[in-house]
Each structure stands twice: as C-alpha cells, then as structure tokens.
Backbone as CSV, one residue per row, in Angstrom:
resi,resn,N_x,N_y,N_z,CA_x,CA_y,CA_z,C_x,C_y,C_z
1,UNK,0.845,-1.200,0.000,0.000,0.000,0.000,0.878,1.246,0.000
2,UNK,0.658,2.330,-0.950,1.895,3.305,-1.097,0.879,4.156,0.097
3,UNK,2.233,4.820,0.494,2.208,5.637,2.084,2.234,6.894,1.229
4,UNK,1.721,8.152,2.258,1.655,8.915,1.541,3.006,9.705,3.062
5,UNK,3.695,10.995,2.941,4.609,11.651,4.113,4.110,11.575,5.451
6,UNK,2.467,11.960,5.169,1.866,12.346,6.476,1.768,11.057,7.196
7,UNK,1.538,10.508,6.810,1.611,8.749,7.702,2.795,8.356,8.280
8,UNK,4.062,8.805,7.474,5.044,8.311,7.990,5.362,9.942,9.218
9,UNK,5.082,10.586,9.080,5.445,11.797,10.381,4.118,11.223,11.345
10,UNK,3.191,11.326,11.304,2.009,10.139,12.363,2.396,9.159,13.224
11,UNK,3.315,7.989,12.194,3.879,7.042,12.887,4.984,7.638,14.017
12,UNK,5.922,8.621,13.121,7.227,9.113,14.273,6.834,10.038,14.969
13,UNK,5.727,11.238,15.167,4.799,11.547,16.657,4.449,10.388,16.964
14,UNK,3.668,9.220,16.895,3.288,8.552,17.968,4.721,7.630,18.533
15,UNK,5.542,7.916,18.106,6.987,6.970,18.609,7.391,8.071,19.631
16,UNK,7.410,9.498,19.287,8.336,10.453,20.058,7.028,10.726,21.195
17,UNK,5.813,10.664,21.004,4.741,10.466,22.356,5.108,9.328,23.258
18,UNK,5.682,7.764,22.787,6.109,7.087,23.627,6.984,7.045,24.088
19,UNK,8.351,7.660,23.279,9.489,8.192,24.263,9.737,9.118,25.240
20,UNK,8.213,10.574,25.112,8.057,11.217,25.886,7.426,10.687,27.301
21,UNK,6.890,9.678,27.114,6.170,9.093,28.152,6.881,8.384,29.008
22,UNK,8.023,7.901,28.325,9.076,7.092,28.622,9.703,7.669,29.627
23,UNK,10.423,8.750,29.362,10.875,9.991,30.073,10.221,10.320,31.547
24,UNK,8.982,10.640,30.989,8.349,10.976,32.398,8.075,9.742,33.023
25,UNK,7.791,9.104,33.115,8.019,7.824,33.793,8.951,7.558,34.395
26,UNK,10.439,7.621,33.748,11.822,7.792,34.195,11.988,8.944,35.579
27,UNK,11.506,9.967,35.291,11.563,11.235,35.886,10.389,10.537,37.238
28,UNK,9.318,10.112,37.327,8.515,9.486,38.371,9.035,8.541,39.312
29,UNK,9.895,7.652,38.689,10.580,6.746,39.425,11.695,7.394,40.230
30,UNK,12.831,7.911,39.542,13.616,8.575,40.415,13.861,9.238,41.234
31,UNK,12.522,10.368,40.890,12.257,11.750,41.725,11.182,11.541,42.527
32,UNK,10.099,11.086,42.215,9.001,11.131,43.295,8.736,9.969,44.128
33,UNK,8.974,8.893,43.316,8.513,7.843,44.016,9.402,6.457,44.861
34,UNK,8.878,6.549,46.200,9.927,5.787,46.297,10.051,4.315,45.829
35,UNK,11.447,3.482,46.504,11.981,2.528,45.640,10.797,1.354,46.608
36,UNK,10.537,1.546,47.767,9.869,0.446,48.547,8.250,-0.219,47.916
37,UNK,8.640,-1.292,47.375,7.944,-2.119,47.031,6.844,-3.366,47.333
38,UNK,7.187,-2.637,49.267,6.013,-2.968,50.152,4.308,-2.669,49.820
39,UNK,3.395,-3.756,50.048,2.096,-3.265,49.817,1.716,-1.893,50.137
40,UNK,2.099,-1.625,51.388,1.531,-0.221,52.166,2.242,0.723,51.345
41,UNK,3.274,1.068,50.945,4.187,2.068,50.092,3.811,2.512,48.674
42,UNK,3.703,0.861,47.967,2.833,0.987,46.356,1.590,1.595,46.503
43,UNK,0.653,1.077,47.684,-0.514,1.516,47.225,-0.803,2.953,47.185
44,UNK,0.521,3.468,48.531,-0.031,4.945,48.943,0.732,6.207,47.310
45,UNK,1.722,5.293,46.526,1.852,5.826,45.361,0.725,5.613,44.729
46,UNK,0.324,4.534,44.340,-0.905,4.459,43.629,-2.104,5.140,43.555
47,UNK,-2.442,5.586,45.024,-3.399,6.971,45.182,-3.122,8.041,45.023
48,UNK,-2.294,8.497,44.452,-2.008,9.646,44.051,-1.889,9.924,43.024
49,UNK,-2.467,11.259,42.434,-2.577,11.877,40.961,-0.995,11.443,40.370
50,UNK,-0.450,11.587,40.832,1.140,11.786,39.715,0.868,10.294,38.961
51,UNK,0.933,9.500,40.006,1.274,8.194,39.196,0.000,7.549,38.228
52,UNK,-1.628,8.306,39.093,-2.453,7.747,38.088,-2.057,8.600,36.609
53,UNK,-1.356,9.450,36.771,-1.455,10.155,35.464,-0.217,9.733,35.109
54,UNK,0.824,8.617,35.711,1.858,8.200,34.227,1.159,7.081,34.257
55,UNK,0.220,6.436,34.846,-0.524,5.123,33.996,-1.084,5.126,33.220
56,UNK,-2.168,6.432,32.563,-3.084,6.958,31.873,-1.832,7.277,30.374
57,UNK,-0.752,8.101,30.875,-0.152,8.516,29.724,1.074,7.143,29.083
58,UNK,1.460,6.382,30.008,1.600,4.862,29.686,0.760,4.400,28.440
59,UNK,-0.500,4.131,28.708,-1.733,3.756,28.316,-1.695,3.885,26.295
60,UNK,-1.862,5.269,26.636,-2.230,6.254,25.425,-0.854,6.323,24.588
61,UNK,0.577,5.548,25.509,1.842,5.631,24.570,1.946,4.187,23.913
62,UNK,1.378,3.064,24.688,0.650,2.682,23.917,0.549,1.903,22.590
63,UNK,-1.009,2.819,23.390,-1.978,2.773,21.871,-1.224,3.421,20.797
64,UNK,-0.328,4.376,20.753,-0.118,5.037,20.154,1.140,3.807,19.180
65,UNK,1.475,3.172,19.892,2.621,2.240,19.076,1.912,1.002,17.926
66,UNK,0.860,1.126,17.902,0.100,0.103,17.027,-0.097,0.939,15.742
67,UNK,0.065,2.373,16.107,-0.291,3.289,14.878,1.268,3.222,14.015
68,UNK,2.456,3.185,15.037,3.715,3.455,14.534,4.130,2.035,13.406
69,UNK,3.544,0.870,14.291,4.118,-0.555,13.897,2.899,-0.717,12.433
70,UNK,1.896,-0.089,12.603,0.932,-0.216,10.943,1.572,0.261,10.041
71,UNK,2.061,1.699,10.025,2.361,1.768,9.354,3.968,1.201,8.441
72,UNK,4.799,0.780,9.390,6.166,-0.076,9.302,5.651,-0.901,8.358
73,UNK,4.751,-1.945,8.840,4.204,-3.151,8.229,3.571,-2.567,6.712
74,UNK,2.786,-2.019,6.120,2.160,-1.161,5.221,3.546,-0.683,4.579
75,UNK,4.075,0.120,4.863,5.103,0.904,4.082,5.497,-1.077,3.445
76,UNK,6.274,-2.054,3.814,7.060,-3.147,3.734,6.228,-3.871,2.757
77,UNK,4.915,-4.054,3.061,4.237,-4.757,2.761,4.458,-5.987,1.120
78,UNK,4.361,-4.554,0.163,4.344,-4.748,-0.660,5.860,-5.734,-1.326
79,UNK,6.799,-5.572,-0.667,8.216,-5.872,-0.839,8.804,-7.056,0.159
80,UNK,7.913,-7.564,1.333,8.225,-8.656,2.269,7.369,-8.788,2.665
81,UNK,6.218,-9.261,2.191,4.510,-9.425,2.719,4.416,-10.064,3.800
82,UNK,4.779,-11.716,3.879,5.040,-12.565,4.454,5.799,-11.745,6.138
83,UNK,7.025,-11.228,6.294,7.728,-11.175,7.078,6.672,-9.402,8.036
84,UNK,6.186,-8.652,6.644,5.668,-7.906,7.572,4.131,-8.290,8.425
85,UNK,3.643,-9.105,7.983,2.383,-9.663,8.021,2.725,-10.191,9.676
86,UNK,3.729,-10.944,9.327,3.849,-11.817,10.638,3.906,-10.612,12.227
87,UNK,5.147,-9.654,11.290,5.742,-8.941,12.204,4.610,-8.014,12.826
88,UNK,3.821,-7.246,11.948,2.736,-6.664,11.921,1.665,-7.944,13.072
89,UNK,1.493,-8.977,13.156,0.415,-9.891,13.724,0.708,-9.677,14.812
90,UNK,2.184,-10.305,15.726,2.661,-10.481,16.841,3.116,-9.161,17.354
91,UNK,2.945,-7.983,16.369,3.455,-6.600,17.564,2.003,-6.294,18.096
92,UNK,0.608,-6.820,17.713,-0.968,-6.629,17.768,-1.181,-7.444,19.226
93,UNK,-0.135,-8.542,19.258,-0.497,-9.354,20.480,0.467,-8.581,21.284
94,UNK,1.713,-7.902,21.414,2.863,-7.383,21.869,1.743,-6.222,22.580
95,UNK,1.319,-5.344,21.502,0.366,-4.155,22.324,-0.416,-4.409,23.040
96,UNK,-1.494,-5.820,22.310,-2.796,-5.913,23.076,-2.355,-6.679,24.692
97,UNK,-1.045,-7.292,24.619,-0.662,-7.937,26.073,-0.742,-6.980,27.022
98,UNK,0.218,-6.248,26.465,0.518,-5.070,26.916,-0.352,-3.677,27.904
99,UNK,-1.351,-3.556,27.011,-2.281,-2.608,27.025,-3.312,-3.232,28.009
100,UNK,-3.662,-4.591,27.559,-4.162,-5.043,28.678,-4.043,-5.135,29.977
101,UNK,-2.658,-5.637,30.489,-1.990,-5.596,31.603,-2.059,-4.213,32.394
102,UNK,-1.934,-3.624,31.414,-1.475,-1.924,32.123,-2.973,-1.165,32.357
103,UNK,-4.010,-1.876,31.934,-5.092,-1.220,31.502,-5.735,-2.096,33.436
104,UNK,-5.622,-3.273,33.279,-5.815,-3.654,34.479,-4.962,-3.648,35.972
105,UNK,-4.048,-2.521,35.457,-2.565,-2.390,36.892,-3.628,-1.020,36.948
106,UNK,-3.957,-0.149,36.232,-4.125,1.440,36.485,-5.957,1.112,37.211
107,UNK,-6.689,0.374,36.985,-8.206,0.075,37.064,-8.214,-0.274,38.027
108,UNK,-7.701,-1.975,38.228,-7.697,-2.815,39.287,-7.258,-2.066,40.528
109,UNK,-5.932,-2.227,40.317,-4.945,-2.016,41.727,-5.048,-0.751,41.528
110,UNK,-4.618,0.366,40.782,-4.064,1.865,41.726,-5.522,1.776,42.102
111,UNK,-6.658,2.028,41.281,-7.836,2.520,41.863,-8.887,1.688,43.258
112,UNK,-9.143,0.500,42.585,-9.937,-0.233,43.267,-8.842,-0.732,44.652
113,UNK,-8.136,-1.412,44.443,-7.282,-1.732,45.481,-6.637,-0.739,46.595
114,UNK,-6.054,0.385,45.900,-5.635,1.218,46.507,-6.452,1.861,47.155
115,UNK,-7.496,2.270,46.713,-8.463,3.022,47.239,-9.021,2.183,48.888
116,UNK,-9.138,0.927,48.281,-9.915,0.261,49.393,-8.737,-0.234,50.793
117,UNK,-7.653,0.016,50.154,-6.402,-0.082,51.453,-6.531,1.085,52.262
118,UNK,-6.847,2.237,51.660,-6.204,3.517,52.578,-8.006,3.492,53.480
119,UNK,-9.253,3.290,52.428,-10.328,3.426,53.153,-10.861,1.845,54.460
120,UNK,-10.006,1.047,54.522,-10.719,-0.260,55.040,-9.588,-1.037,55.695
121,UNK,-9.120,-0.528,56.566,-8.223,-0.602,57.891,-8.270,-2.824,57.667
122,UNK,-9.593,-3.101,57.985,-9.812,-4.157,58.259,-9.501,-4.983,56.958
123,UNK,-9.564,-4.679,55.576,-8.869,-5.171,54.394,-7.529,-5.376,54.301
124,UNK,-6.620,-4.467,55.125,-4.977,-4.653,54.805,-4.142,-5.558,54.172
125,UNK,-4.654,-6.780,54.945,-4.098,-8.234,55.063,-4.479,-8.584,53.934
126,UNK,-5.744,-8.276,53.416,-6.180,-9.288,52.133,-5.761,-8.685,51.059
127,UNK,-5.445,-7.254,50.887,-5.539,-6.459,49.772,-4.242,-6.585,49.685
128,UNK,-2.683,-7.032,50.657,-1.347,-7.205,50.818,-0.996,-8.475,49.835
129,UNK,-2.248,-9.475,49.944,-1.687,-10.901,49.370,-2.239,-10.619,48.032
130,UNK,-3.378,-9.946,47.582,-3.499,-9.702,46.143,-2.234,-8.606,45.711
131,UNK,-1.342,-7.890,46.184,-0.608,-6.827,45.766,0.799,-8.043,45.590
132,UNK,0.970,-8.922,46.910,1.580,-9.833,45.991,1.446,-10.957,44.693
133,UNK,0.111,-11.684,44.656,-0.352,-12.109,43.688,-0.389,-11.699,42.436
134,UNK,-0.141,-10.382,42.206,-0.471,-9.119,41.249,0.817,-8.850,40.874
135,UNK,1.881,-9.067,41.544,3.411,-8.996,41.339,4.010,-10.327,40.460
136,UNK,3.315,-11.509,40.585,3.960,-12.558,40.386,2.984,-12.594,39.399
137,UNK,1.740,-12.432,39.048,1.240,-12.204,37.653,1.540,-11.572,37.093
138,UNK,2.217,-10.678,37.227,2.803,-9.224,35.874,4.110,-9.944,35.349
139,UNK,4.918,-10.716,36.215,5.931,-11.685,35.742,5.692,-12.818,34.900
140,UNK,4.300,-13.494,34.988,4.330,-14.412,34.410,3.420,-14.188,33.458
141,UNK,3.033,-12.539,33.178,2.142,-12.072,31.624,3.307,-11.645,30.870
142,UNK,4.152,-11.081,31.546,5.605,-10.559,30.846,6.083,-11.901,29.889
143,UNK,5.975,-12.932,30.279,6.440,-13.806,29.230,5.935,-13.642,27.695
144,UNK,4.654,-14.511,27.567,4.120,-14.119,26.461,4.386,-12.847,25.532
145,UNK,4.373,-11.456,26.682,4.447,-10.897,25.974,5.698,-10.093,25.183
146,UNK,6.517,-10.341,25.734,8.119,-10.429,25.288,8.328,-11.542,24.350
147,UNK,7.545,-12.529,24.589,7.836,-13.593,22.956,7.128,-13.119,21.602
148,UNK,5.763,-12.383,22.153,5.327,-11.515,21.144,6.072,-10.390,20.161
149,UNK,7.002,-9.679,21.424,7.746,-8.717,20.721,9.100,-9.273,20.404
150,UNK,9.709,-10.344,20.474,10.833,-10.852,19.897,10.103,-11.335,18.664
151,UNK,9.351,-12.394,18.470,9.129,-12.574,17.141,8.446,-11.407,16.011
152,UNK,7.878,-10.744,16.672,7.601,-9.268,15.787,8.675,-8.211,15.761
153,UNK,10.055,-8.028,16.693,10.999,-7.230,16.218,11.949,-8.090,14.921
154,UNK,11.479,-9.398,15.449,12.602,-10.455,14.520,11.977,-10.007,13.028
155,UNK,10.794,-10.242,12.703,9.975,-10.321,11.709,10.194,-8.869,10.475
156,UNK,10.105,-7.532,11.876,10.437,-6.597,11.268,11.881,-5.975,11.064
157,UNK,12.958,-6.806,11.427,14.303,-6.438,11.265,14.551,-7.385,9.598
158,UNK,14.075,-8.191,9.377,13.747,-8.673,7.974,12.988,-7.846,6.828
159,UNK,11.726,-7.840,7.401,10.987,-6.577,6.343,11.614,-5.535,6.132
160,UNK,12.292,-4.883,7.405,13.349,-3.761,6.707,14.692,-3.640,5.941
161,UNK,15.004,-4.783,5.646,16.604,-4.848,5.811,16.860,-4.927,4.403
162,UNK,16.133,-4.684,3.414,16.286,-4.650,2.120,15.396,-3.310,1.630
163,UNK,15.269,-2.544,2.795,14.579,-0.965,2.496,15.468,-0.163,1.779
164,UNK,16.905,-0.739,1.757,17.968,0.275,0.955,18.967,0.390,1.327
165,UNK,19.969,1.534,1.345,21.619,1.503,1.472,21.072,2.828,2.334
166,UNK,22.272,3.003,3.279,22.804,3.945,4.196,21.096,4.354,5.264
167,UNK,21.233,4.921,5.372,20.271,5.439,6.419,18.703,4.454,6.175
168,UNK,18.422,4.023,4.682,17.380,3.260,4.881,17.606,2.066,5.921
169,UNK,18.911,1.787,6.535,18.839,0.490,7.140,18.646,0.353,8.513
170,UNK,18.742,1.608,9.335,18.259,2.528,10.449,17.215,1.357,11.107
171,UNK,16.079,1.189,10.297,14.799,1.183,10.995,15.644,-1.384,11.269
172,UNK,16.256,-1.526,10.117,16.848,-2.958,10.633,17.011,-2.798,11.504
173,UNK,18.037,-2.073,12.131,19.501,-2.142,12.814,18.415,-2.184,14.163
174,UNK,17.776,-0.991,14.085,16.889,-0.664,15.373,16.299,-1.813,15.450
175,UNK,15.455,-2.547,15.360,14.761,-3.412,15.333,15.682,-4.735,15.500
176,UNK,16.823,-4.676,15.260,17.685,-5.730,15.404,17.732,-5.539,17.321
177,UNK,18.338,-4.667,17.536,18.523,-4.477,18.873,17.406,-4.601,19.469
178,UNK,16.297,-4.292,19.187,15.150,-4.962,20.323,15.343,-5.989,20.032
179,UNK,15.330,-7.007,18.941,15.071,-8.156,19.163,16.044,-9.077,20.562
180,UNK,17.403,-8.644,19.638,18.225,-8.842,20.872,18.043,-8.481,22.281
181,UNK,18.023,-7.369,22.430,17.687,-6.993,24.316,16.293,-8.129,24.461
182,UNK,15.047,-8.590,23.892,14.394,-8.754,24.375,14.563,-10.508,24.372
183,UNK,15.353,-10.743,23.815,15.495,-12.250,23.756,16.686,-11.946,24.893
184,UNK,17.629,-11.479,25.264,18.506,-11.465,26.438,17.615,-10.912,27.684
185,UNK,16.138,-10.872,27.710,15.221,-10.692,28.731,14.454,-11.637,29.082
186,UNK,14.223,-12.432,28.458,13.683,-13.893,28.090,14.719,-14.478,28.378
187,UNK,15.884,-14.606,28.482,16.633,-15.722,29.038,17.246,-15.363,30.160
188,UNK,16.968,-14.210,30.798,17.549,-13.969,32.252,16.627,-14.026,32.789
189,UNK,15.417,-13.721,32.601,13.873,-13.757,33.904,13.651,-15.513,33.457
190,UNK,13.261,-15.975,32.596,12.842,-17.203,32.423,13.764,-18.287,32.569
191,UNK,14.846,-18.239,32.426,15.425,-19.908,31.928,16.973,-19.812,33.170
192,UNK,16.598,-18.732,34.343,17.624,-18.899,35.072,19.412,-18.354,34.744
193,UNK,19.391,-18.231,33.317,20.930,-17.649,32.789,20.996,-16.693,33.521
194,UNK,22.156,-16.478,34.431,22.132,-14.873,35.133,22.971,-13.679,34.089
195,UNK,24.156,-14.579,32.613,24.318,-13.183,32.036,23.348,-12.366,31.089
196,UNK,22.516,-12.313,31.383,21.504,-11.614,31.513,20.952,-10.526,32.146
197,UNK,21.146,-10.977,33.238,20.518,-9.475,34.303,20.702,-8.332,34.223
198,UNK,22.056,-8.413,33.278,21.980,-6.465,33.282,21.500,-5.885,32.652
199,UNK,20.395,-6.653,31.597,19.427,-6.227,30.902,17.896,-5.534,31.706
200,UNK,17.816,-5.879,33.329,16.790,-5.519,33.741,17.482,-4.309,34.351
201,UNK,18.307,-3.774,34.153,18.927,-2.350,34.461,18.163,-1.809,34.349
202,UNK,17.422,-0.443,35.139,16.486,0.402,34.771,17.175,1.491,33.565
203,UNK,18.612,1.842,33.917,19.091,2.939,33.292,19.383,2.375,32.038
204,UNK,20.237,0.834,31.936,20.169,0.473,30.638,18.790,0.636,29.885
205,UNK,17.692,0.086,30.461,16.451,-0.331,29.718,16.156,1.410,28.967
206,UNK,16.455,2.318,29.862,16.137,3.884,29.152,17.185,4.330,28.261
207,UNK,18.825,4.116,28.043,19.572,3.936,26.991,19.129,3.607,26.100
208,UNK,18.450,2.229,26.072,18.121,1.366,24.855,16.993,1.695,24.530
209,UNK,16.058,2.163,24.936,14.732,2.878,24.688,14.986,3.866,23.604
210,UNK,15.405,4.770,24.257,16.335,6.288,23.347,16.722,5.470,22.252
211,UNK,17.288,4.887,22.379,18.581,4.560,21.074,17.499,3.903,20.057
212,UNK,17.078,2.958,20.360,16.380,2.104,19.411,15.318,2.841,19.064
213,UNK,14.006,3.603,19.198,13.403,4.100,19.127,13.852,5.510,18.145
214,UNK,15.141,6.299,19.030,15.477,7.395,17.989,15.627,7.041,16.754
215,UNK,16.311,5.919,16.150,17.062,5.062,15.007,15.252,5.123,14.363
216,UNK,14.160,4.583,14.964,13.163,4.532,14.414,12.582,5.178,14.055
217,UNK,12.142,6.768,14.943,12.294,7.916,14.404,12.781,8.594,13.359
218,UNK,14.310,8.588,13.460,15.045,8.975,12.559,14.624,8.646,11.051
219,UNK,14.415,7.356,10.664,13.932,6.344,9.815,12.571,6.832,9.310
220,UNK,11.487,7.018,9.988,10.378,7.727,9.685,10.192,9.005,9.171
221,UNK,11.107,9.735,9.747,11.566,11.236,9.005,11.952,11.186,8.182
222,UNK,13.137,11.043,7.749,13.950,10.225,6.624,12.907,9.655,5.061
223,UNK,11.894,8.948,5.879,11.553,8.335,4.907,9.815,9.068,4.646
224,UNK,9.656,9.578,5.343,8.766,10.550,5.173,9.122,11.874,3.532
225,UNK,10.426,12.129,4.384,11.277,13.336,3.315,11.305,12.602,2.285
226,UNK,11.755,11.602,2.217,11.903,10.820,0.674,10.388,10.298,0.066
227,UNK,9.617,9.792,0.438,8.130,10.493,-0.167,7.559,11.687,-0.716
228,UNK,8.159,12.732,0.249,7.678,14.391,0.071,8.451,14.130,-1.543
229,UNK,9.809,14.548,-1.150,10.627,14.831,-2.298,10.468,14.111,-4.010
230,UNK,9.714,12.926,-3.709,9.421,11.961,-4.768,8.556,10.732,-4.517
231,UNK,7.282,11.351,-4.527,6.167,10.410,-4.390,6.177,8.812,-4.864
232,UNK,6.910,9.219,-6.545,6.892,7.588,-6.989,8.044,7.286,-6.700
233,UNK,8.941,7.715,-5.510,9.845,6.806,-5.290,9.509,5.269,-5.218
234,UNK,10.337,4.583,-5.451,10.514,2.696,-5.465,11.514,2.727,-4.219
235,UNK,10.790,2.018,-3.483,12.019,1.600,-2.226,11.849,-0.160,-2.363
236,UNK,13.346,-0.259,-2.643,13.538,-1.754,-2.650,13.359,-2.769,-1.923
C-alpha cells in the first residue's frame, strides 16, 4: 500500500509520544517515588494523581505504538509481505498484552485496590496478598508478551533490511537491537541464565529505549522526506 509523508510523520509523533512518556516515567521513578515495594508504600503511590497520570499517559503511549508498527508493516508490505504480516500480527499481540496488563494495573490495583487499602483498615491483610499475587502475575504475563515482541521485532528487522543503502537500514539495525535486548530478557527472567541481568537495568532499559526508538524515528523522518521529495519513489 503506497504511504503517503503524512503517515510516515504520524507514525514518528506517535513513537516520540512514547518516548516522551518514557521519560516521564523515568523522571517518576527517580524523583518522586519511592523505591519500597512494600504493599503499604505501592498503594499509597498508587493513590495519588502523579502516578495515576503516568498510567493513563503509559496507556495512550501505547496505543499510540500500534499506529507506529501499521504503518512499518504497510510501508514493507508490498516488498516482504510474508515477514511484515507476521511482524505486523505479533506486535498486535505485543500491544494488546501489553495494554491489557497496564489497563488492568491502572483500574484494578491503583484505583480499586488502593483506594480500598487507605479506606478499610480491616482489608490490609487481604488487599497485601493480592498486591503480591499481582506482582507474580505481571511476571508471568511478561512472558508471552516479550515472545510476542521478539518474534515481531525479529519479523520486522527482515521486512526492513532490504529498504535500501545507508540510512534506509536505520529502521533494521533498530529493530535488530530490540530483538536482541528482548530475547537477552527472556533468558535472564525465564530460563535462570544470570548473564543476563543487566538487561533488567532500569538505566540500561532507558539507553536502549532512546537509542532504538530514535534510530526509528530517525527512519520515519527520513523516509517521510523521501516520499515528500518523490512520491513515486521505489524503495527496494
């Protein structure tokens, strides 16, 4: 399906909305909130505006990545059907895991849970063992959905990788490196390998955010301009 510029600047706002979100999130963890991961501590973050509002803008960054990954898949389409199709399928389960999870951390627990800890003295105890239950389920939804996004970064480091010479190869390379970080995340949480772990670095995980994401950006601009400049361009 030929793309027209504006789709491809669409896709890279909704990438630079999720890196902005990224950010503030970053900025929430460090600065406001503390590191204690006790029931009584999470929840009393959880009632509070700041954090319902990086769950909300979480949320909406998103949604916003299903718009970025359509159009990836679409631009490819025509030139690696097969590889974007796939890649395009499993980033749909990657979001919808995703979105789900986060859609039921911001509903469930900050609101309903939290709410009912600070109001119901006599709940503590019970609302403590769902806050752990709720911990060890976000670990074991994280699977799936990290196999989702390894086989859909895998899928789309293929669809791109014959987009062209020099800067068309941006959006591979990027996509190469998620695949990698996220398969070296999958084998340090799941299968016990500990060289792994320094992948759950918070500061690494925001390096690699930036990096891979800018490269994707970059790529969208890039290839946006090369539409503007020549509509019937042929990209190989």
């Amino acid at each position: 399906m030929p793309l027209a510029a504006k789709h491809f600047r669409i896709a890279a706002a909704c990438l630079c909305l999720f890196v902005a979100v990224q950010i503030f999130q970053a900025l929430c963890f460090i600065f406001w909130f503390p590191e204690s991961q006790a029931a009584a501590g999470d929840f009393a973050v959880r009632a509070g505006w700041l954090d319902r509002t990086r769950a909300l803008a979480v949320l909406f960054g998103i949604a916003g990545l299903a718009v970025t990954y359509a159009v990836f898949a679409l631009d490819r389409f025509s030139k690696a059907p097969l590889a974007s199709l796939l890649a395009f399928t499993f980033c749909m389960f990657f979001v919808v895991f995703e979105f789900l999870h986060r859609g039921l951390d911001f509903v469930m627990v900050s609101q309903q849970w939290a709410n009912a800890y600070a109001a119901e003295p006599a709940l503590r105890g019970v609302l403590a063992e769902r806050h752990e239950f709720w911990g060890a389920f976000t670990s074991a939804i994280y699977f799936p959905l990290m196999l989702s996004g390894l086989i859909a970064w895998t899928c789309f480091a293929i669809a791109t990788w014959k987009a062209g010479p020099g800067w068309m190869r941006l959006a591979s390379i990027a996509f190469t490196l998620n695949a990698l970080r996220t398969l070296g995340r999958l084998l340090g949480n799941y299968t016990g390998v500990d060289w792994f772990d320094f992948l759950d670095s918070f500061a690494l995980y925001l390096v690699l955010v930036f990096l891979i994401n800018g490269l994707l950006v970059a790529w969208l601009f890039k290839r946006a301009a090369a539409v503007h400049e020549a509509p019937a361009l042929a990209v190989s």
